[in-house]
Biopython code that builds the backbone (N, CA, C, O; Angstrom):
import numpy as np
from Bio.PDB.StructureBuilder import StructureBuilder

atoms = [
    (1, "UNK", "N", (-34.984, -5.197, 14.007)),
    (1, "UNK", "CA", (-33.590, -4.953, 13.740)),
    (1, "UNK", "C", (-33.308, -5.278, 12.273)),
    (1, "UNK", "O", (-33.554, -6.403, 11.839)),
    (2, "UNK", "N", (-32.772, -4.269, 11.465)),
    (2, "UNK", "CA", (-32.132, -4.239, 10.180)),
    (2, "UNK", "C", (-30.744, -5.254, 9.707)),
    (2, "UNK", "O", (-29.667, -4.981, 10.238)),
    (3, "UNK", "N", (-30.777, -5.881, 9.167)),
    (3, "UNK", "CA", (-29.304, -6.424, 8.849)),
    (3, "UNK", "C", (-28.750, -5.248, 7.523)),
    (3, "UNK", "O", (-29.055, -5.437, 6.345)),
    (4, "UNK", "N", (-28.193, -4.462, 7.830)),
    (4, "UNK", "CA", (-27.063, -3.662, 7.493)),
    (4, "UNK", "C", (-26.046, -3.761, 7.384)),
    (4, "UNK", "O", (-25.688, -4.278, 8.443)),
    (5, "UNK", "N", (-24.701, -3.530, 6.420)),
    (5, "UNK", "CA", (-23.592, -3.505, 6.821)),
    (5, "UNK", "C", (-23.212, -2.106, 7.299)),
    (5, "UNK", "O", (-23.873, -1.072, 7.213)),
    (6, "UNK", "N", (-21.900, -2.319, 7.866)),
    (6, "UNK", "CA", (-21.505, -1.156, 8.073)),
    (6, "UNK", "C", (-21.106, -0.600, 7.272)),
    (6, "UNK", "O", (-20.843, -1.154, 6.205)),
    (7, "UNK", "N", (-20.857, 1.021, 7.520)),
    (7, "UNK", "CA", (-20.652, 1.900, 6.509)),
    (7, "UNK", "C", (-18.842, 2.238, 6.135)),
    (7, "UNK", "O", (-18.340, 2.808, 5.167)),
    (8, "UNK", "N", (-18.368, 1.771, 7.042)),
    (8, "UNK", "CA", (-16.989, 1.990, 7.204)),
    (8, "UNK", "C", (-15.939, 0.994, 6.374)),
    (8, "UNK", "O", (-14.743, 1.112, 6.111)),
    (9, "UNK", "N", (-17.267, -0.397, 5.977)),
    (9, "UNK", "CA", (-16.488, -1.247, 5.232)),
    (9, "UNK", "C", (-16.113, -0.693, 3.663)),
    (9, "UNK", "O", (-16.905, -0.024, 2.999)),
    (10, "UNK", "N", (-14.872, -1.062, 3.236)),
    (10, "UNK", "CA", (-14.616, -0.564, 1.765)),
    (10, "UNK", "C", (-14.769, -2.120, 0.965)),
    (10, "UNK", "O", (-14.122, -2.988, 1.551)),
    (11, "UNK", "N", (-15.187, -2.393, 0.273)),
    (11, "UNK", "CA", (-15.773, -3.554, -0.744)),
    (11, "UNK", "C", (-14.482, -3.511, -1.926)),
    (11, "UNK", "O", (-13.742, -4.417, -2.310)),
    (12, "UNK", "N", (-14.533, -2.509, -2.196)),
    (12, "UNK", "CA", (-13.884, -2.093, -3.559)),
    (12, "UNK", "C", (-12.323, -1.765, -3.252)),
    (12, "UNK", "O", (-11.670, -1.114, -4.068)),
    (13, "UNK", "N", (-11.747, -2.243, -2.035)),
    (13, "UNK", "CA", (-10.599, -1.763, -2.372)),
    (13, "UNK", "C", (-9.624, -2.462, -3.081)),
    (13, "UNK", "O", (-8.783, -1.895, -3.779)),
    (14, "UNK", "N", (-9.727, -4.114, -2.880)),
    (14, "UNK", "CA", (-8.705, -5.291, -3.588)),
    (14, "UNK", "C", (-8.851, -4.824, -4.949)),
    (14, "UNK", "O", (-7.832, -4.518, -5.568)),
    (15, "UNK", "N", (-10.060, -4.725, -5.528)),
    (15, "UNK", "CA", (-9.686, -4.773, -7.121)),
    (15, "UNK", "C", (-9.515, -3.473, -7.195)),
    (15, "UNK", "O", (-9.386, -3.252, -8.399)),
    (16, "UNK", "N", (-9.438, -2.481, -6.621)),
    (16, "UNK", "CA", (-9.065, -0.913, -6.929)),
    (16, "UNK", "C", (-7.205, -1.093, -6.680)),
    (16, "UNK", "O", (-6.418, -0.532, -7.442)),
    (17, "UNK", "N", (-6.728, -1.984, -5.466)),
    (17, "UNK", "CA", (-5.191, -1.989, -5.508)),
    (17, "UNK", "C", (-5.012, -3.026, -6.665)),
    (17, "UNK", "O", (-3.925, -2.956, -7.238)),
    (18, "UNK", "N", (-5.742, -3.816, -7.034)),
    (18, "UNK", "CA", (-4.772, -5.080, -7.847)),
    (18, "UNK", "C", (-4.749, -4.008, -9.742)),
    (18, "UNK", "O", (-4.044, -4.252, -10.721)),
    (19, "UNK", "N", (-5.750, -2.953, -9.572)),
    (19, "UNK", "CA", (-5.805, -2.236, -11.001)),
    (19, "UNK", "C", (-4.468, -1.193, -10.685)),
    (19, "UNK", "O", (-3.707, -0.956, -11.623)),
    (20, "UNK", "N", (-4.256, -0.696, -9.593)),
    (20, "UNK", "CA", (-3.211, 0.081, -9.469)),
    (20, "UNK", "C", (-2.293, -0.353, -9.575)),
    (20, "UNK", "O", (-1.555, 0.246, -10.358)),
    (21, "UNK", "N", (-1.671, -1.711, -8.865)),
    (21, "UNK", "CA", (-0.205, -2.524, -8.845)),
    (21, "UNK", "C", (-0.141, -2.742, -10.663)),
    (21, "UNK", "O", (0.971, -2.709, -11.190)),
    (22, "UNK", "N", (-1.371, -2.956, -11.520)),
    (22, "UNK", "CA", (-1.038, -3.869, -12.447)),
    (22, "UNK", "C", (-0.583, -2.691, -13.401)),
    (22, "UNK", "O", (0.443, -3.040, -13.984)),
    (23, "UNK", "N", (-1.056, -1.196, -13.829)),
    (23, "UNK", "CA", (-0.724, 0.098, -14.063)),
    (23, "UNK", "C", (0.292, 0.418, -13.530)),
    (23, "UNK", "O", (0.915, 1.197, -14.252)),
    (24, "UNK", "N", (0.945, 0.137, -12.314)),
    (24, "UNK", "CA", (1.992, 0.629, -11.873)),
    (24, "UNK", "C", (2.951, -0.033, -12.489)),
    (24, "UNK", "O", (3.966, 0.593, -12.794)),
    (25, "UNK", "N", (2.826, -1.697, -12.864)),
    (25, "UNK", "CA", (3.744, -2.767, -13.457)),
    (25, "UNK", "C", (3.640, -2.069, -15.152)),
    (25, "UNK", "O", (4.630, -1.519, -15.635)),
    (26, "UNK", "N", (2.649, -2.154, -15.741)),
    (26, "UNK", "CA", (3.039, -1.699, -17.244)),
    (26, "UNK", "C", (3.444, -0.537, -17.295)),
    (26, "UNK", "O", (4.038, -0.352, -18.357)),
    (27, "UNK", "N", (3.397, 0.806, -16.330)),
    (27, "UNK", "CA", (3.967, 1.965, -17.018)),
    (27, "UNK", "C", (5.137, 2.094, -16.135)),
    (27, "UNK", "O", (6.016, 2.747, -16.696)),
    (28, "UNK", "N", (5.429, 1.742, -15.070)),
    (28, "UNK", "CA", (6.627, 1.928, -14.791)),
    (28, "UNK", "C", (6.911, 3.264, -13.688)),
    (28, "UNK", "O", (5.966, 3.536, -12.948)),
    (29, "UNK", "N", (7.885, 3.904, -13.589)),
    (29, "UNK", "CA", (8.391, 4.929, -13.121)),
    (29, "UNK", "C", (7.380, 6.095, -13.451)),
    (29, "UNK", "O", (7.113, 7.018, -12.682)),
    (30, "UNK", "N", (6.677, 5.844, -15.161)),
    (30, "UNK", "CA", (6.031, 7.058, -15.144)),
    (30, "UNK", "C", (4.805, 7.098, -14.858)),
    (30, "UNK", "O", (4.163, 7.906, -15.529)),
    (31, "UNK", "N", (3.997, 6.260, -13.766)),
    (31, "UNK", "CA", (3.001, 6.037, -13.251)),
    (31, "UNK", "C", (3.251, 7.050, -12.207)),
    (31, "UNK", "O", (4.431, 7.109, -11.861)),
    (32, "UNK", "N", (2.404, 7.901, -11.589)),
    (32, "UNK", "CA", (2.072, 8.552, -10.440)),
    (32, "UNK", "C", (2.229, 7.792, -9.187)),
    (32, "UNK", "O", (2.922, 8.309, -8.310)),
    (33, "UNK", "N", (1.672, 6.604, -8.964)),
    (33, "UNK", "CA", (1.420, 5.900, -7.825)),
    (33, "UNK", "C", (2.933, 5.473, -7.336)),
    (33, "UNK", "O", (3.198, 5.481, -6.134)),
    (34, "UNK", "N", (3.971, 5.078, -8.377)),
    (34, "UNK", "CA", (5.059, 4.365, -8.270)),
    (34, "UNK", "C", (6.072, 5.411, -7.311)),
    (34, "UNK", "O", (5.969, 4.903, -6.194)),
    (35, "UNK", "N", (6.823, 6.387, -7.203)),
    (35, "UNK", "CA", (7.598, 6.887, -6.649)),
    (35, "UNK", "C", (7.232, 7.131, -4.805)),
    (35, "UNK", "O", (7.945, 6.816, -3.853)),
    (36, "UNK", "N", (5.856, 7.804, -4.805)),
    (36, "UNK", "CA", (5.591, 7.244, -3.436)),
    (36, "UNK", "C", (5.766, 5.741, -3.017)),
    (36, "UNK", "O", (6.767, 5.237, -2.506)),
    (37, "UNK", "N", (4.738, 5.214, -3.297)),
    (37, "UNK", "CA", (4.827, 3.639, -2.854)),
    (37, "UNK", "C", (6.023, 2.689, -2.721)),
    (37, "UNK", "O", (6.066, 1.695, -1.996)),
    (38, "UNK", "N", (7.399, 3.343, -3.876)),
    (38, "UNK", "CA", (8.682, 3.083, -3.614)),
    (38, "UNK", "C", (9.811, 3.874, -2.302)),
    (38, "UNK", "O", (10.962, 3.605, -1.959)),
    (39, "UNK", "N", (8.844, 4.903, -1.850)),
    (39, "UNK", "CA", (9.706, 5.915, -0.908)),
    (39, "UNK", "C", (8.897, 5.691, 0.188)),
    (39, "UNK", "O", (9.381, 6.246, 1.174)),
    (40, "UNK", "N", (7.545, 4.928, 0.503)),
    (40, "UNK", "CA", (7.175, 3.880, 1.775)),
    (40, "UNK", "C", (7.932, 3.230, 1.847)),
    (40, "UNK", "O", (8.641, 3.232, 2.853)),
    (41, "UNK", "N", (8.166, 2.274, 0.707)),
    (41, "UNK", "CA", (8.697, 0.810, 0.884)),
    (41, "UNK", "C", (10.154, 0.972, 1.597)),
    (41, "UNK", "O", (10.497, 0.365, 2.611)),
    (42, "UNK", "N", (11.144, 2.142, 0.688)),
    (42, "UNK", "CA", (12.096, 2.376, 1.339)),
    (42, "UNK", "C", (12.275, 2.568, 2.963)),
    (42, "UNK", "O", (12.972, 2.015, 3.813)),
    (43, "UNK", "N", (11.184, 3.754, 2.974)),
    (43, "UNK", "CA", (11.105, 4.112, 4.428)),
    (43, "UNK", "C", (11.007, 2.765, 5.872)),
    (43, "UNK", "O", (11.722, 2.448, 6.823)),
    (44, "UNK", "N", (9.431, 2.225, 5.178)),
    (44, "UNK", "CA", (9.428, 0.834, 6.178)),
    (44, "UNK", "C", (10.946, 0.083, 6.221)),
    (44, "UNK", "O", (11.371, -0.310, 7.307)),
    (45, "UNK", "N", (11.656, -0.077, 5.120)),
    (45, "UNK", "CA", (12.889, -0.813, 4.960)),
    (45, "UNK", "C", (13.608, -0.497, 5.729)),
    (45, "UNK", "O", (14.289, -1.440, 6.133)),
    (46, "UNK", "N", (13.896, 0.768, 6.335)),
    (46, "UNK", "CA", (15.175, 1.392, 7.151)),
    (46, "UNK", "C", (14.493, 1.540, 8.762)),
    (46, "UNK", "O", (15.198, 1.649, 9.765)),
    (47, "UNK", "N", (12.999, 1.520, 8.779)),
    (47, "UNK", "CA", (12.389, 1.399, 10.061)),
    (47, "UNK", "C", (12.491, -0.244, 10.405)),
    (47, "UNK", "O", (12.447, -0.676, 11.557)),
    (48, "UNK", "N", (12.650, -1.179, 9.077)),
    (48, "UNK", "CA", (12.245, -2.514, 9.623)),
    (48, "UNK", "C", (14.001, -2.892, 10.447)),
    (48, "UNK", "O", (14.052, -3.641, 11.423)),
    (49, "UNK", "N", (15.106, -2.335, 9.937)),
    (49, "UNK", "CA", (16.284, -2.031, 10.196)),
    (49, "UNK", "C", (16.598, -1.547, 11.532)),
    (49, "UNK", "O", (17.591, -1.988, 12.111)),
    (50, "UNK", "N", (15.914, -0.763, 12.023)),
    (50, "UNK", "CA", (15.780, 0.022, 13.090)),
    (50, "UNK", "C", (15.258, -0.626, 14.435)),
    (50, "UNK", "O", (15.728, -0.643, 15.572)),
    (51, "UNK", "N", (13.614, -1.380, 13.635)),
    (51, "UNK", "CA", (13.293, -2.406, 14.964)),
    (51, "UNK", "C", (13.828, -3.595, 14.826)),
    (51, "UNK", "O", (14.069, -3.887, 13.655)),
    (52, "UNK", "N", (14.152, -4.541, 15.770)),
    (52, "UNK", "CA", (14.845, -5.454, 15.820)),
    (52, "UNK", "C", (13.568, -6.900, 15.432)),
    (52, "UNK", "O", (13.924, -7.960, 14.916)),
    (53, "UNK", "N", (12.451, -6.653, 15.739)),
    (53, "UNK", "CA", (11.501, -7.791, 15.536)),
    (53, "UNK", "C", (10.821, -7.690, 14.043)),
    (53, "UNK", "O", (10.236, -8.606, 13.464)),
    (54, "UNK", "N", (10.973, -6.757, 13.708)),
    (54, "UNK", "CA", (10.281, -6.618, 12.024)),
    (54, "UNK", "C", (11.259, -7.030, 10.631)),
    (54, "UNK", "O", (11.199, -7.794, 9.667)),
    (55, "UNK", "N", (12.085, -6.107, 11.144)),
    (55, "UNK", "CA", (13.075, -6.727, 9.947)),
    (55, "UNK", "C", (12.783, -5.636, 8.298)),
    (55, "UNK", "O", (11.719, -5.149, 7.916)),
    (56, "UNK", "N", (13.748, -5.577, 7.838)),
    (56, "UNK", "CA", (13.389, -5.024, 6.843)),
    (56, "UNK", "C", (12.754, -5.488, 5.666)),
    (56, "UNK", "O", (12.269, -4.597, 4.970)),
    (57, "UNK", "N", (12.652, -6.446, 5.335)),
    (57, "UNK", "CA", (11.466, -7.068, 4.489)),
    (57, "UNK", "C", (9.924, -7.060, 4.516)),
    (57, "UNK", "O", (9.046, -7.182, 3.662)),
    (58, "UNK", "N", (9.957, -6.867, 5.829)),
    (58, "UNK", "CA", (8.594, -6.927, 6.706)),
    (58, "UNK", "C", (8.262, -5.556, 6.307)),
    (58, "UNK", "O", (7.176, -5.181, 5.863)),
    (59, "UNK", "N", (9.698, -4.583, 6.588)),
    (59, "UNK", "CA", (9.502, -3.304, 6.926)),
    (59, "UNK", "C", (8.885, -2.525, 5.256)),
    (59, "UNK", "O", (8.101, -1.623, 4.959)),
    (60, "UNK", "N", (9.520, -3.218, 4.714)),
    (60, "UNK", "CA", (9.544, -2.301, 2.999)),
    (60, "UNK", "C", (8.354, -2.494, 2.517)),
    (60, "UNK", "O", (7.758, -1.653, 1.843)),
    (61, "UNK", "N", (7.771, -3.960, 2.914)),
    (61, "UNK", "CA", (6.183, -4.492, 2.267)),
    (61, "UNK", "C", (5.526, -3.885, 3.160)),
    (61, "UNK", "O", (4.331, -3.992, 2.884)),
    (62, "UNK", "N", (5.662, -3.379, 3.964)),
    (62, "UNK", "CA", (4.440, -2.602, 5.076)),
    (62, "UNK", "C", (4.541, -1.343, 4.638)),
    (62, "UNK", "O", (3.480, -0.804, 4.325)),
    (63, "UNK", "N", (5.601, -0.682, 4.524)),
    (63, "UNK", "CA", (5.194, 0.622, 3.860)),
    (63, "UNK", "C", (5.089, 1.172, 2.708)),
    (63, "UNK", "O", (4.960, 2.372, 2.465)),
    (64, "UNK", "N", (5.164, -0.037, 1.706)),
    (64, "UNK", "CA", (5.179, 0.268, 0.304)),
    (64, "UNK", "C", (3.179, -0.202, 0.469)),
    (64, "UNK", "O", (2.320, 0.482, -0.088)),
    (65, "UNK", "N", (2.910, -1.219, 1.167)),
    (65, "UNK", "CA", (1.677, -0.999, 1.414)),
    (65, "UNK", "C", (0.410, -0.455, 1.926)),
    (65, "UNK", "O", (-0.769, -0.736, 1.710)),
    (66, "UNK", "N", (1.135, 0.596, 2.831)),
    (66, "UNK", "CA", (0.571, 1.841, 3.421)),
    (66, "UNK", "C", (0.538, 2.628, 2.551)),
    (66, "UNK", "O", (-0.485, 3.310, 2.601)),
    (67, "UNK", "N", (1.513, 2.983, 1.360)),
    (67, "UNK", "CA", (1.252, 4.219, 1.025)),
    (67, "UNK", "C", (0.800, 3.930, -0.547)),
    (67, "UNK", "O", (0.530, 4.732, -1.441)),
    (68, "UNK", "N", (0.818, 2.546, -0.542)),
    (68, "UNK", "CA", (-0.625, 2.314, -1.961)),
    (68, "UNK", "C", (-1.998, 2.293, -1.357)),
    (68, "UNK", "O", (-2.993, 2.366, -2.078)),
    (69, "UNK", "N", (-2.058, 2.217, -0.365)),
    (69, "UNK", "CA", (-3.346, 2.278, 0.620)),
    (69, "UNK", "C", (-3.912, 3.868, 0.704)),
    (69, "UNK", "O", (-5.123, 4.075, 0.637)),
    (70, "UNK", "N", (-2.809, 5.136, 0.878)),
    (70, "UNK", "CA", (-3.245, 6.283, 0.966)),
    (70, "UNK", "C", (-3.271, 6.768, -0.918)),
    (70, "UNK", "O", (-4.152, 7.306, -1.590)),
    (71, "UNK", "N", (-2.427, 6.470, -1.134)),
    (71, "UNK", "CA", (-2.707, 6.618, -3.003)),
    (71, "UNK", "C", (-4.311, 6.154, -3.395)),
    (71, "UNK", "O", (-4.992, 6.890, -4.109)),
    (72, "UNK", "N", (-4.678, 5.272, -3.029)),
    (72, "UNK", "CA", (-5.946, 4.681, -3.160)),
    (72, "UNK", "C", (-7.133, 5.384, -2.405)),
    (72, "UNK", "O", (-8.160, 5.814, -2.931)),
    (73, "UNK", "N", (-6.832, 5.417, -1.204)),
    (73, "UNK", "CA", (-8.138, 6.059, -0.007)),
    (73, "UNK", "C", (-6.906, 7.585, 0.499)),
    (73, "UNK", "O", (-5.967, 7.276, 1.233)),
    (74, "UNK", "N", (-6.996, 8.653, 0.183)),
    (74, "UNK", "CA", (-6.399, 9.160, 0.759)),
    (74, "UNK", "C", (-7.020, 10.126, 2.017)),
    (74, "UNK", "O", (-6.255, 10.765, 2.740)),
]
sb = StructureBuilder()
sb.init_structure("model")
sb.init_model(0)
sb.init_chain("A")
sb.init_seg("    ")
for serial, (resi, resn, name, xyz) in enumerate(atoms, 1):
    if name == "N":
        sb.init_residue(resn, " ", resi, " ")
    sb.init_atom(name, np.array(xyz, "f"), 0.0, 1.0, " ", f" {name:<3s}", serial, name[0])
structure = sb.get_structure()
């Protein structure tokens, strides 16, 4: 028996989001990544509104983090 990892693991994604958040912080609005990841965040915000156990704080960081997640791995 081989010790392998699996293939499904991504290694590279923390420092691939922490280079995107930090590009998204110096350029601003005119970054690509920024207008989605602000129209998750919104979205989760009005879903976290919607469910009664999430809350919208919960809601805005979950989908502003989903959709830096598909910006990244799409």
């Amino acid at each position: 028996m081989t010790e392998r990892e699996p293939n499904h693991q991504d290694h590279d994604l923390l420092p691939d989001a922490t280079a995107e958040m930090k590009a998204m912080a110096r350029e601003g609005m005119k970054h690509p990544s920024t207008k989605p990841v602000l129209t998750g965040a919104a979205v989760g915000a009005v879903a976290g509104i919607v469910l009664p156990v999430v809350g919208p704080i919960i809601g805005g960081v979950a989908g502003a983090g989903f959709m830096l997640y598909k910006r990244l791995r799409p």
